[in-house]
N, C-alpha and C positions, 0 to 999 in steps of 0.2 A: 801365536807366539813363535811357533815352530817356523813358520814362513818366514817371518820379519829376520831371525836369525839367520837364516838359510839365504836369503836376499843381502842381508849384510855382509857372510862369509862369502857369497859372488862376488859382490862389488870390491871386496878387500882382493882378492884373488885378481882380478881383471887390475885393481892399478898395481897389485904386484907386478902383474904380467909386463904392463905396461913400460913400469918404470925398470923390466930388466933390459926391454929390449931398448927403451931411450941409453941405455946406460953402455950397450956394446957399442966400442971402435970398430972402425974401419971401413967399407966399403963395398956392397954385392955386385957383382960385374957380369952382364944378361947376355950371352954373345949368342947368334942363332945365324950365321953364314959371313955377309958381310954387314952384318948390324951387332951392335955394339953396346949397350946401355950400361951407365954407370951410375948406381943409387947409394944412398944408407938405406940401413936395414930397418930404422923407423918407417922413414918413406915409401919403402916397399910393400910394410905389412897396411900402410893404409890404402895401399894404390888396390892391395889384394881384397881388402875387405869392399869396398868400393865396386869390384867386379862382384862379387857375389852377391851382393845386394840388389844390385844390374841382373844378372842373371835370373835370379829371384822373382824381380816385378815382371821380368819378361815372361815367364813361366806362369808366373797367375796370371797375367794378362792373357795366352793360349788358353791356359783349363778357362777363363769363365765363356772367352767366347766360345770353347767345344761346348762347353754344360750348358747355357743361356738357353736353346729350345726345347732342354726337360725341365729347365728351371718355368721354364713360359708354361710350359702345357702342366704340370704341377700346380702350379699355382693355378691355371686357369680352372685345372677340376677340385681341387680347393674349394674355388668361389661358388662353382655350380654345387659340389657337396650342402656348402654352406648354405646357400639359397634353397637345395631341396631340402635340408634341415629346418627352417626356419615355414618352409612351406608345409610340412611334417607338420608342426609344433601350433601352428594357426591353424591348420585342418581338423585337428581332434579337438582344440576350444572350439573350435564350429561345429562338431557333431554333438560336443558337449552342451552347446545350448541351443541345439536342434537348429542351427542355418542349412538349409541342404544347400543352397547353391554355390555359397562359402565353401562348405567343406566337399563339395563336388570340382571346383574350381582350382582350393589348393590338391585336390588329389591328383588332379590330370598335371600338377605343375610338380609334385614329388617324383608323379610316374616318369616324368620329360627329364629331370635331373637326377632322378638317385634312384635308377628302376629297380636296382638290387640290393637296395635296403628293407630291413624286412619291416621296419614301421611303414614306407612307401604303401608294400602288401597291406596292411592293416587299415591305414586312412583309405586306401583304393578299396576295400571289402567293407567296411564298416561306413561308409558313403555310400555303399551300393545297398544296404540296408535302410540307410536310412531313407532312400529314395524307394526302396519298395522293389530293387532289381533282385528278385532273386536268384535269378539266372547266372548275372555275371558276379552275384558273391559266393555263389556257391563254383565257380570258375577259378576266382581267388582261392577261395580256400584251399581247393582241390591243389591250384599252383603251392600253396604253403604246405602242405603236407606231404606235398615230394620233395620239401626242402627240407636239409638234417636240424639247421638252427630252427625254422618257425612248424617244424611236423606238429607238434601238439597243441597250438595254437591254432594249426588248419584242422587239426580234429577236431579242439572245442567248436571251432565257426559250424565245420559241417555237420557234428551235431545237433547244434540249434537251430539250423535249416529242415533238417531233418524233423525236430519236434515241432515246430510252425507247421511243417507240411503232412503234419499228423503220421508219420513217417516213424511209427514205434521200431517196427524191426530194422532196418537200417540205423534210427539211432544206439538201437541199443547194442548192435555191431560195430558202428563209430567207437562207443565206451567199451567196450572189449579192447578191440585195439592201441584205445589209451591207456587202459590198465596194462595191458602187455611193455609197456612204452616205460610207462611211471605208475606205481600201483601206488604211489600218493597221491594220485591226482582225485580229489574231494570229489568232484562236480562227475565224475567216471565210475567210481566206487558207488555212488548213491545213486546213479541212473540202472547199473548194472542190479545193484540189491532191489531196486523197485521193480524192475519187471521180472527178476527171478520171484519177486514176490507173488504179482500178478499173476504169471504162471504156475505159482503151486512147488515150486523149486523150493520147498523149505532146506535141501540138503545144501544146494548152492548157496539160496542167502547167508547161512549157517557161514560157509566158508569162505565169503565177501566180509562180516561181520567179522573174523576170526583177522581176517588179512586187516581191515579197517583199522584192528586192535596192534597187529604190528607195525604198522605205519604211523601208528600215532594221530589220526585222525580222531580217535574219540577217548574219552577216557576210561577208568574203569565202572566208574557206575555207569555209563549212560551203554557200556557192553554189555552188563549182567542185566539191565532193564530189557535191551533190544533183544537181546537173546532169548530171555524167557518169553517176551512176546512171538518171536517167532519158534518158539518152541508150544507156545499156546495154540498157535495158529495149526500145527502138524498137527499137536493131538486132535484140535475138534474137527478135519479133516479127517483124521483116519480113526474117530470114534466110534463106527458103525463096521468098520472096513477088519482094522487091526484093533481088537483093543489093548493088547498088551505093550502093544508099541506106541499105543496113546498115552495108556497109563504110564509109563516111563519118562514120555516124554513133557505130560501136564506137570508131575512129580516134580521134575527139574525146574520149568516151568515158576512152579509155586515158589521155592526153594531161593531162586533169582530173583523174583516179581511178586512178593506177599501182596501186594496192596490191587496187582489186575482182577478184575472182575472174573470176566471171563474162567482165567485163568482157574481161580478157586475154586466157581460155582463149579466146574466139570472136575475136578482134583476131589470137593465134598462127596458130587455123586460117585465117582470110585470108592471113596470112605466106605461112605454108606453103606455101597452094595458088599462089602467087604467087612461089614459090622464091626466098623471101626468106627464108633458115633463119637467118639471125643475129638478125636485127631478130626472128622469132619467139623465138628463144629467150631474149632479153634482155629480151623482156615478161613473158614467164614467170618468168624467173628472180628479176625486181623485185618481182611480186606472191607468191611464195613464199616472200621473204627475210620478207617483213610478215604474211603467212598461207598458213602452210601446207594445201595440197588437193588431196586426191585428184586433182581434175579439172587441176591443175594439173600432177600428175605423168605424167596419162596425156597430157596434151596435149604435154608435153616429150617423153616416149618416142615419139610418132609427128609429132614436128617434121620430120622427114627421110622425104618419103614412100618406100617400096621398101626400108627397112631392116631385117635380119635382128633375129631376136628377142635374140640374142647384142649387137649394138650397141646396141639399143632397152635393155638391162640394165646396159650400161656408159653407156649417155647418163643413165638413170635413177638410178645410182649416182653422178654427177657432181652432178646435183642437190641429192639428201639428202644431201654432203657440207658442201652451203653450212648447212646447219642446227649447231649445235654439237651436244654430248649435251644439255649442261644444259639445255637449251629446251623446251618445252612442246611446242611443233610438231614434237620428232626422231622421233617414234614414225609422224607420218604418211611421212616418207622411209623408213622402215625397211620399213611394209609396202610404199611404191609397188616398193623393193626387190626383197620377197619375190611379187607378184603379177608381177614381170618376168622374177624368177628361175623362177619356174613355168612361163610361156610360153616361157621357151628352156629348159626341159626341166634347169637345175640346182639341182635337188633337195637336197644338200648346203647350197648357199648359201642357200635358202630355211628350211631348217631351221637354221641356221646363226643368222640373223635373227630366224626368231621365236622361238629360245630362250630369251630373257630375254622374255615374254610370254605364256606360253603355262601357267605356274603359276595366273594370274589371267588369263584372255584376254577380251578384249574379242567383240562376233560376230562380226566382222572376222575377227579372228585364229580364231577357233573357225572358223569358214568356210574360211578361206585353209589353214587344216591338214589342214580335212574333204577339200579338192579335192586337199590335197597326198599326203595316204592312197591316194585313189584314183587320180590320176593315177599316180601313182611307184608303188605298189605292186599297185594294184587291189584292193582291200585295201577292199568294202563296210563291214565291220561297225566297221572303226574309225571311217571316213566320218561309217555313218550315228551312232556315238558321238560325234564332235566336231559333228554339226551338234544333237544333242541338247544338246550345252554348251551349243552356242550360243542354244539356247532362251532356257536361263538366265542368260546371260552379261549382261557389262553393255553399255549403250549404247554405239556410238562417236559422234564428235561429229556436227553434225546441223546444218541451216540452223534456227535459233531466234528466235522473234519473241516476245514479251508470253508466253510459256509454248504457243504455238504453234509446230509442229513440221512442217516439209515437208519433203519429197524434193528439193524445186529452190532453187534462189534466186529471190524475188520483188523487188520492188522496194516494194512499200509491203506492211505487216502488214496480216493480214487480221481482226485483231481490232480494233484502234487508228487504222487506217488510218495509220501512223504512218509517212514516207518515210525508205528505209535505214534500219527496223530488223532485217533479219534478218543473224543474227551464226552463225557456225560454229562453236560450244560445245557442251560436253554438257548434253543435256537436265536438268532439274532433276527429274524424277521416276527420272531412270536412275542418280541420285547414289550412289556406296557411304553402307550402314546399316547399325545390327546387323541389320535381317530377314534378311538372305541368310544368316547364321553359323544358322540356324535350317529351310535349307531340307537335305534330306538326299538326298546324291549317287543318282545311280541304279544298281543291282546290276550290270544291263546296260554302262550306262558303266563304271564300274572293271573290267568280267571284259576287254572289250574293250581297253580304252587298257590295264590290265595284261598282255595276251598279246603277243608279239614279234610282226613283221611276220612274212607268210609270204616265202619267197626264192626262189619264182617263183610265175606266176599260169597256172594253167592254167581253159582256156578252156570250157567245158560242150559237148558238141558240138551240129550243128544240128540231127540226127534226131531226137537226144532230146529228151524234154519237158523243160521248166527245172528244173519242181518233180516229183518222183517220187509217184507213187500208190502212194496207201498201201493194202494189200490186204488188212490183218485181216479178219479174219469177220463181227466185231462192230465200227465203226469207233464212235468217240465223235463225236456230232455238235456243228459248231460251235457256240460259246457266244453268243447276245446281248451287243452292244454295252454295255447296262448291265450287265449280269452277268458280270465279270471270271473268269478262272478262276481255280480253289481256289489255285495257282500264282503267282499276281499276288497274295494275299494274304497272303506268307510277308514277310517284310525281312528277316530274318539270312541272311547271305552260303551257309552251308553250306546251311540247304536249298534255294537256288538252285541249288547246287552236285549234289546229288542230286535234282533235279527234273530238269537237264540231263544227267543219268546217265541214266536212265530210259528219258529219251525218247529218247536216244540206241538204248538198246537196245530200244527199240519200230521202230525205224527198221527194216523189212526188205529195203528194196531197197540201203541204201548200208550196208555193213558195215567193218570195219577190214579184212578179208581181200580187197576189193578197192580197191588202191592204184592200178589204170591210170585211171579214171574216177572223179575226185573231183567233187563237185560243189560251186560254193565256198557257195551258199547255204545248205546244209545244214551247214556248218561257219562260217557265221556266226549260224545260229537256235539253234545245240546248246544253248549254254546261254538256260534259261528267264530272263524278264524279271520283274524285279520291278513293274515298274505296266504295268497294260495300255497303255501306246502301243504295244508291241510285244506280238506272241505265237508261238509254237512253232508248226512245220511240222506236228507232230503236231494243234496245234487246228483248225489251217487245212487239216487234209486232204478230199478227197473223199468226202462221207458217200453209202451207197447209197440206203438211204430214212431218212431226216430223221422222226423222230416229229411228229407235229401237236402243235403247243401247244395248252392249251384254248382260251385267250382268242388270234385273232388279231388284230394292231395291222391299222387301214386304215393304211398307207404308202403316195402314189401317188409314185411315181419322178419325178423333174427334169423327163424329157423328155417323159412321160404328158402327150398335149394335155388328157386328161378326158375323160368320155363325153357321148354328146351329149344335150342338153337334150330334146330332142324324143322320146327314146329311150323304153322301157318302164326302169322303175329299178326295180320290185319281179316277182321272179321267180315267186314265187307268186303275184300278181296276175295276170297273164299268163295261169298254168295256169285260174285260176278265171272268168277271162275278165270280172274287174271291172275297168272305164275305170278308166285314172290319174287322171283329174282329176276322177273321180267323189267328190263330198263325204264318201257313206258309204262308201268302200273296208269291203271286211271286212278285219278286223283279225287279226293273225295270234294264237302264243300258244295257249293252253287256250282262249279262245273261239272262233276259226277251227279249232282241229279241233273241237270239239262242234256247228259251224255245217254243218261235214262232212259228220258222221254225221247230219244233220237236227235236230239240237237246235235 
């Protein structure tokens, strides 16, 4: 609105002008020597405005032809701009869906138009990857991290060269230098925490994890969880070393991280030692409600030092009672149960327990049965059958990281380097599958697990030998490790059945007609094994002379240091009194004996 007035009050203003100067008399008279011009003063002001109009077009007609060669070359690098933009932007959908010769093709054609672009850098280094050139992208990179725009993007590239090329310390000096840069930078901070971790740097990680926390990288829970894991991790590190500076440190530790394992069980043991049995057992009891552990349950049964095995099974039974049935974790109270119920000797209760587990037993439980055969009964052959379950049995749970499997709890993964990934689950390759509906039981196992316990255990005595000599005339000698016997090649149950008849009655020292001297090992080999892991007392007997095989294998034994270098190594050299390290040794063979005789 402002315009249009402003437009209007011009126009009014100009035919003012106009109409004052049509309105002046009289005549402008132009003299310049002996020229002379006589006009009106309307005529004049148009003749005037006429010139400068003129003037005007003449003036931009010079500027465009001075500017027309920056106007050319602008625009020309425009276009090339444009085209290495366009070659940019079809290059990375190339690498995006893996074309290497695509996005090799538009690289070389970014590089040729827009070489100081820093995507140009990018499609040129990430094409050099994708083709496998490590050389010229770690070339790139190098150029982009002397550059102030693309420096932490040549960091990241050269870091990840660097961990392909297994290249720890270098990358972990790459992420130094980025956090000095940006100490937001996510992918920097976590490379750097992982290997101060590796290293034993609980003070550094400590101090990455504190920075992590001012940059806003992680939040507040997931800083009091990491913290106390690596405050867990110092203390069971300096538990033998410092303990005071352990104990402070698990304390805190606990404090942040109620529910880590680890963490607690070594916080209980200070309790304890400290006869502080309540506060021990209430740390326990909090990390148990949230995850159930083994370690957890032994550490509760020996909360109380000097307690009989009988109390240590009723305190352990207090435990697994906080667990419900329906929960995931009831099966770990059940065996902590059954493993307490063994050490105070109630055999009943133990078997009681893992009755409902023992149709499908875990190793666990195949284990804990095998010890519970032989403790309670003495009773080898059942033993060594449940630990042969146990072979096959399934995994129980296990400290698990990225598909990495330990014995302990770590505090950072050793694949990932990843903090507070290892988790107490079951392994993913010990998963139930149909394979196992395909593996077929062992002859041995069923004869065993099928026969009753025996209902006392008598003892072998000490004069005699364990195993009896066998006294045939003709003994069978034992068989080769690969060469199972005829025996180990049957599967149907009866002729295992009759192969243990046999050998039975091959047996002359132990017969049915003496019942004061049983020996129990010969009454747990009777029956033969269907696969060679096992074989009969009959194979394994005392042969007098052993026949020579033709071919014998060289096997030097474990503890054999070897003979010595400086030694004679050929025994017919020796006799013939030719130098070892003579070039022409004679050769043995049909030409050493004809060399003999004089030939």
């Amino acid at each position: 609105m402002l315009r249009i007035v402003l437009f209007l009050v011009l126009i009014a203003l100009a035919a003012a002008g106009a109409a004052w100067v049509a309105d002046q008399p009289g005549d402008l008279v132009l003299t310049a020597g002996a020229f002379r011009a006589t006009t009106t003063l309307p005529r004049f002001v148009f003749l005037l405005g006429l010139f400068a109009a003129a003037v005007v077009l003449v003036w931009s007609l010079l500027t465009m032809v001075w500017r027309a060669p920056g106007r050319l070359r602008r625009r020309r690098h425009e276009k090339r701009h444009a085209r290495g933009r366009h070659a940019i932007t079809h290059g990375l959908l190339a690498i995006g869906h893996g074309d290497t010769a695509l996005a090799r093709r538009h690289a070389d054609t970014a590089r040729r138009l827009a070489a100081n672009d820093p995507l140009a850098l990018l499609l040129h280094a990430q094409s050099a990857q994708l083709e496998g050139n490590r050389d010229e992208a770690q070339r790139v990179f190098r150029a982009m991290a002397e550059r102030e725009d693309t420096r932490l993007l040549g960091l990241r590239g050269l870091f990840i060269e660097a961990q392909r090329a297994d290249d720890a310390v270098g990358a972990v000096m790459i992420a130094e230098e980025a956090i000095k840069l940006s100490p937001s930078s996510t992918w920097a901070s976590h490379a750097v925490l992982g290997f101060r971790c590796a290293r034993g740097d609980w003070s550094g990680a400590l101090a990455i994890l504190d920075s992590n926390l001012s940059a806003g990288l992680i939040d507040k829970q997931a800083y009091r969880r990491q913290r106390g894991v690596l405050l867990a991790a110092r203390a069971l590190e300096l538990e033998t070393m410092d303990r005071d500076v352990a104990r402070e440190s698990v304390m805190q530790a606990v404090k942040l991280a109620p529910t880590l394992v680890p963490a607690a069980v070594l916080a209980a043991k200070f309790e304890s030692e400290a006869h502080q049995v309540r506060r021990a057992m209430k740390l326990v009891e909090a990390a148990w409600v949230a995850n159930p552990h083994p370690d957890l349950a032994d550490a509760y049964a020996h909360v109380k030092l000097g307690d009989s095995a009988r109390q240590r099974l009723q305190r352990v039974e207090t435990l697994a009672a906080k667990i419900p049935a329906d929960r995931a974790g009831h099966v770990e109270g059940q065996l902590a149960i059954a493993r307490a119920a063994i050490d105070a000797s109630e055999f009943a209760r133990a078997r009681a327990v893992l009755a409902p587990y023992v149709n499908d037993p875990t190793q666990r439980v195949a284990l804990l049965m095998a010890e519970l055969e032989r403790t309670e009964h003495g009773d080898g052959g059942r033993a060594r059958a449940w630990t042969l379950r146990a072979v096959r049995a399934r995994h129980d749970p296990a400290w698990t990281a990225d598909g990495y499997v330990s014995d302990r709890w770590r505090p950072v993964s050793p694949v990932t380097g990843r903090l507070d990934a290892f988790q107490w689950q079951t392994p993913v390759a010990s998963l139930p599958s149909g394979k196992g509906d395909t593996i077929e039981s062992s002859a041995f196992e069923e004869a065993m697990l099928a026969a009753p316990p025996p209902k006392r255990v008598t003892a072998a005595p000490s004069e005699g030998p364990v195993e009896p000599a066998v006294t045939a005339p003709d003994p069978v000698p034992a068989a080769q490790d690969n060469s199972p016997p005829l025996e180990a090649q049957e599967i149907s149950k009866e002729a295992v059945q009759e192969t243990a008849k046999e050998t039975v009655k091959e047996e002359p020292v132990v017969t049915p007609a003496e019942p004061v001297k049983p020996v129990p090992e010969v009454a747990e080999s009777s029956p033969a094994a269907a696969t060679p892991v096992f074989r009969t007392r009959a194979d394994l007997g005392k042969p007098a002379q052993a026949p020579i095989p033709v071919v014998i294998p060289i096997v030097r034994a474990p503890d054999d240091p070897g003979i010595d270098d400086e030694g004679p190594s050929d025994e017919f050299t020796e006799q013939i009194g030719t130098p070892r390290d003579h070039a022409k040794a004679q050769a043995g063979g049909w030409r050493g004996f004809w060399s003999r005789w004089g030939g």
